[in-house]
C-alpha positions as a Markdown table, in Angstrom:
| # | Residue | x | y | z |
|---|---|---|---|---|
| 1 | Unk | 18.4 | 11.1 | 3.9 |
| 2 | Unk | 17.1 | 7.6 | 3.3 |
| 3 | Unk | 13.9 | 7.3 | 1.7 |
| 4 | Unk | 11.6 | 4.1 | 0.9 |
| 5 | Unk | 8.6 | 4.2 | -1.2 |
| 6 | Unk | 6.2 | 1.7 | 0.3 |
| 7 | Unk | 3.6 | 0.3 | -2.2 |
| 8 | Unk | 0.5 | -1.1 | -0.4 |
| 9 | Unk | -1.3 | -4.2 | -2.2 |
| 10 | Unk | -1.0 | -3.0 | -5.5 |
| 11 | Unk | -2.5 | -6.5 | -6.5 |
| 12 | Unk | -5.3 | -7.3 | -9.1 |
| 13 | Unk | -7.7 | -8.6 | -6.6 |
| 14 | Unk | -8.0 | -4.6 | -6.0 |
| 15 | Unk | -7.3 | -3.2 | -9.5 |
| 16 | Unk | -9.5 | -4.8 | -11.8 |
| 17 | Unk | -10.5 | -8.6 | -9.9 |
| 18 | Unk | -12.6 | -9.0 | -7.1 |
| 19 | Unk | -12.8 | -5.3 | -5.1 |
| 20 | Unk | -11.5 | -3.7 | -8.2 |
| 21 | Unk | -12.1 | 0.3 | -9.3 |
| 22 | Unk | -12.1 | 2.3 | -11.8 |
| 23 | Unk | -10.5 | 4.5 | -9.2 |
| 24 | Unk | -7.7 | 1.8 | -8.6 |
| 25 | Unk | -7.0 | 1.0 | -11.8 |
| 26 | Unk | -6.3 | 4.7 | -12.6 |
| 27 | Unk | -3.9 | 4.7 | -10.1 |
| 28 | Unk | -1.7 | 2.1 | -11.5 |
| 29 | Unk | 0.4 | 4.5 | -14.1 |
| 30 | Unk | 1.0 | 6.8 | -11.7 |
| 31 | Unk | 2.1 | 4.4 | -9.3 |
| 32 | Unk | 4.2 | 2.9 | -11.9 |
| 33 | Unk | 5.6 | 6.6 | -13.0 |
| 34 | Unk | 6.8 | 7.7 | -9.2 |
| 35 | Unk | 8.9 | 4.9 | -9.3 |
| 36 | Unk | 10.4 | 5.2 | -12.7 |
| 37 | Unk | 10.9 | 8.7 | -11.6 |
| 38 | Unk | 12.7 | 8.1 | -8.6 |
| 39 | Unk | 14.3 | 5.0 | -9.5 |
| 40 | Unk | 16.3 | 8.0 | -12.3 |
| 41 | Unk | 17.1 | 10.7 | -9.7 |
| 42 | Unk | 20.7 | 10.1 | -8.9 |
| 43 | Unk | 20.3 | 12.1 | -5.9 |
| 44 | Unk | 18.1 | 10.6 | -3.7 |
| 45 | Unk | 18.3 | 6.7 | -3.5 |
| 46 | Unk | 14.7 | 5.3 | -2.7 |
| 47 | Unk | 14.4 | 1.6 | -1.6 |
| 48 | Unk | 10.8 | -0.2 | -3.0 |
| 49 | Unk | 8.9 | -1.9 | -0.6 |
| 50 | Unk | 5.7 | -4.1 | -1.4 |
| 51 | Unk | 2.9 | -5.3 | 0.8 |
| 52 | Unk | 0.9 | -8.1 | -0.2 |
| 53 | Unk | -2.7 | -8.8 | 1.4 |
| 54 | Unk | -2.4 | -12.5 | 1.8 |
| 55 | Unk | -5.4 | -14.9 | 3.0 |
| 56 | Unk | -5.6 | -18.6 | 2.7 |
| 57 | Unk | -8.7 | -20.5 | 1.8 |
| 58 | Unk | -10.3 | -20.3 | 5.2 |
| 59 | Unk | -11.2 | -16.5 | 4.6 |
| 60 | Unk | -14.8 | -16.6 | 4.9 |
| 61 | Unk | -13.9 | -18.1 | 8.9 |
| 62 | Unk | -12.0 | -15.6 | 9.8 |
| 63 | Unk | -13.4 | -12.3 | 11.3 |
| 64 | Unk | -12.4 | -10.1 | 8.3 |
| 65 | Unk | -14.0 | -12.9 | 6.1 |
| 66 | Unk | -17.2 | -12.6 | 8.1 |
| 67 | Unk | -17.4 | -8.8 | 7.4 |
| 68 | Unk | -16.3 | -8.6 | 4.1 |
| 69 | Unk | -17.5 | -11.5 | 2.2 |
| 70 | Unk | -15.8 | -11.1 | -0.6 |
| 71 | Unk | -13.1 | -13.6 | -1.2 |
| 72 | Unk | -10.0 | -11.8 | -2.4 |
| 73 | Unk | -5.9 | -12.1 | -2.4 |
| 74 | Unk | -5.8 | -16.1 | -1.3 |
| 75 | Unk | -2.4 | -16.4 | -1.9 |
| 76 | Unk | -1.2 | -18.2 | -5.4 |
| 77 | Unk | -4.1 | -17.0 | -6.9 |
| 78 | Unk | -4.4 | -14.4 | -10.2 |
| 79 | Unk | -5.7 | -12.2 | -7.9 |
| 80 | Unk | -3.4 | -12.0 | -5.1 |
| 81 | Unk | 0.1 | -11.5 | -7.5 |
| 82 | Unk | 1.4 | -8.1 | -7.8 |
| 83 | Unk | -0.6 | -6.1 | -10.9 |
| 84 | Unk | 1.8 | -7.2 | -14.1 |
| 85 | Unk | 2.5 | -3.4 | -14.9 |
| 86 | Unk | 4.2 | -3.1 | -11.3 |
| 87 | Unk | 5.9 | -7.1 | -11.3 |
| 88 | Unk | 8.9 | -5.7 | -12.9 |
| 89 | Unk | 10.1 | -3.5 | -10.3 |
| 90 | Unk | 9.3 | -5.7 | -7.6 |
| 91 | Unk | 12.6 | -7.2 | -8.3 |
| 92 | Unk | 14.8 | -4.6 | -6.4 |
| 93 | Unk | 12.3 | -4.8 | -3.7 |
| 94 | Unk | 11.4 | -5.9 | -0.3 |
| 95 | Unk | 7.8 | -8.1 | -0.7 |
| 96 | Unk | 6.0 | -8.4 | 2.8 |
| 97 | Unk | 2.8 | -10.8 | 3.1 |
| 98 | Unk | 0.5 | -9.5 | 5.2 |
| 99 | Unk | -2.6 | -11.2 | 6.6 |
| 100 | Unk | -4.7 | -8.4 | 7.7 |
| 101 | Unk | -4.7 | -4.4 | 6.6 |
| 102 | Unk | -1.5 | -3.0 | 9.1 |
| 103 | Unk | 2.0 | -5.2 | 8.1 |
| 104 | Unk | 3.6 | -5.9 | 11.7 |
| 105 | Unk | 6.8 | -6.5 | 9.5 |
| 106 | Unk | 6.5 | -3.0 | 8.1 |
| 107 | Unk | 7.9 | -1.7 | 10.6 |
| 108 | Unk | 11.2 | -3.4 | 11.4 |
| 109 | Unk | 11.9 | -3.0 | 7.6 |
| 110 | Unk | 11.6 | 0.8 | 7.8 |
| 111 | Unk | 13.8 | 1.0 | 10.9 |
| 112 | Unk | 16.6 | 2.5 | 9.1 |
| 113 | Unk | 15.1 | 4.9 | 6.3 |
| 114 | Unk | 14.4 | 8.7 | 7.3 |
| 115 | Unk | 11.7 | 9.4 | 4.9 |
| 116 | Unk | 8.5 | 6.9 | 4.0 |
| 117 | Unk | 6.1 | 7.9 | 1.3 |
| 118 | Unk | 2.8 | 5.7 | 1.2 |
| 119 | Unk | 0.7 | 4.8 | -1.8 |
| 120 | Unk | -1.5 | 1.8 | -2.8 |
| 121 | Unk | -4.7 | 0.5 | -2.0 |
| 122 | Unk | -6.8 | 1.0 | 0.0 |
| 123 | Unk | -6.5 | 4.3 | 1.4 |
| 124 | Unk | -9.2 | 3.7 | 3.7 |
| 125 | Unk | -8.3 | 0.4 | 4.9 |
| 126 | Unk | -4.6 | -0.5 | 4.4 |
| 127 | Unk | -3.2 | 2.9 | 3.4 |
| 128 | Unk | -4.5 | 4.4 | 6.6 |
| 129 | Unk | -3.6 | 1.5 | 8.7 |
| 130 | Unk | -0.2 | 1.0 | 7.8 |
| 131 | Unk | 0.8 | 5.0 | 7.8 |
| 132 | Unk | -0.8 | 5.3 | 11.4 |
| 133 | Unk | 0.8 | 2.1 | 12.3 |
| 134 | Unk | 4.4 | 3.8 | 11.0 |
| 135 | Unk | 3.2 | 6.7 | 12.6 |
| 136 | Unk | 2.7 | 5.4 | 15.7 |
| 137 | Unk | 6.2 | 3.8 | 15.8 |
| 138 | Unk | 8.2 | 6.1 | 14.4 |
| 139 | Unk | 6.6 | 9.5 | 15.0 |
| 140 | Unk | 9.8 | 11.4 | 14.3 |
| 141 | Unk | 9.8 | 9.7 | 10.6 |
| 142 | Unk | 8.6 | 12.3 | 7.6 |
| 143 | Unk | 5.4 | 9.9 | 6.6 |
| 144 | Unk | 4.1 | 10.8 | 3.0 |
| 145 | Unk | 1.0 | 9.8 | 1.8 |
| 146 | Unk | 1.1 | 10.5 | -2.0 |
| 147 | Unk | -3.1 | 11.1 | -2.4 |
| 148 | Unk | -2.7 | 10.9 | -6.5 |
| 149 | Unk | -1.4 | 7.4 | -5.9 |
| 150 | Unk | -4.0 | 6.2 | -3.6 |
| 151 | Unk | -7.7 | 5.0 | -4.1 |
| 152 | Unk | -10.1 | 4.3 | -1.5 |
| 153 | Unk | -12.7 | 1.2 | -1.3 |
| 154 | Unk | -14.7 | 4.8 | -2.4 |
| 155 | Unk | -13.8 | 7.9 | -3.6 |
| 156 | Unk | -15.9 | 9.0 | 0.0 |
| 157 | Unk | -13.7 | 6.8 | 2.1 |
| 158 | Unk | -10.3 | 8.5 | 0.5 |
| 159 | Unk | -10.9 | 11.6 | 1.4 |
| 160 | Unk | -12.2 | 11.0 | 4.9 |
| 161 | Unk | -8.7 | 8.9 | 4.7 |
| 162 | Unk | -6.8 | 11.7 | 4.0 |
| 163 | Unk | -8.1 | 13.8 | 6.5 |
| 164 | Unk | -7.8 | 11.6 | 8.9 |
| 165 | Unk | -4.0 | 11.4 | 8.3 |
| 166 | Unk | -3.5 | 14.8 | 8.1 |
| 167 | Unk | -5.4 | 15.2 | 11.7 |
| 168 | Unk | -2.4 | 12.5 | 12.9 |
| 169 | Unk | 0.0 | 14.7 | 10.9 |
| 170 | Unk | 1.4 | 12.5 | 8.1 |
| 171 | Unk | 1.9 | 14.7 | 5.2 |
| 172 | Unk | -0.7 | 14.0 | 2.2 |
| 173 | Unk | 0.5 | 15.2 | -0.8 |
């Protein structure tokens, strides 16, 4: 079996910078620990695969910039890199830019893998998106949403996220 772990905008804009949580920045070691952990099992190989919210400076034109006002992730800013405790690994992974919550991209790049477990931020935006968009695609994948490495915009939203996945059957754990 073939398994990727696909980390969703783990970037500081959403940990500690412009929508940053509490709830987001507790995520971060566990985030960081599921992939030391799988990166040491010898028996199942797990590929690392990064989204990264990306906008330009013309945010507050476009439609999501007119909703959310809230400038955040303009690319080759502080706050749209990867969070520094999660740079390291992104060396022996795939990095996808993505200019709105679902990656199109995502889903040639899973193509080949069997198993897909989700985690990142937001789960109520771009968690949620991009599992349903796999889900859509690919509904013969196993599609793993790992809740204890998720946070939601609130800790309201996750939940109804979760639900909401589990309703389309992707597995929360």
């Amino acid at each position: 079996m073939t398994q990727a772990y696909i980390i969703i905008d783990m970037q500081n804009d959403f940990i500690d910078g412009a929508l940053g949580s509490a709830q987001a920045q507790a995520i971060v070691p566990k985030v960081e620990a599921k992939i030391v952990a799988a990166k040491k099992n010898a028996d199942q190989e797990t590929d690392l695969i990064f989204t990264q919210d990306t906008h330009d400076e013309n945010y507050s034109e476009t439609q999501e910039g007119k909703k959310l006002p809230v400038p955040h992730c303009i690319k080759d800013t502080r706050g749209w890199r990867i969070c520094k405790q999660l740079l390291p690994y992104t060396m022996w992974a795939d990095i996808l830019e993505k200019p709105s919550f679902g990656c199109p991209d995502l889903v040639e790049t899973v193509r080949d893998y069997d198993r897909l477990v989700l985690m990142g931020l937001c789960t109520d935006i771009c968690v949620i998106t991009n599992a349903m968009l796999l889900k859509a695609f690919y509904p013969e994948k196993e599609i793993i949403v790992d809740s204890s490495c998720c946070a939601g915009a609130t800790p309201e939203g996750h939940e109804n996220a979760l639900k909401a996945m589990q309703a389309c059957q992707i597995d929360v754990i």
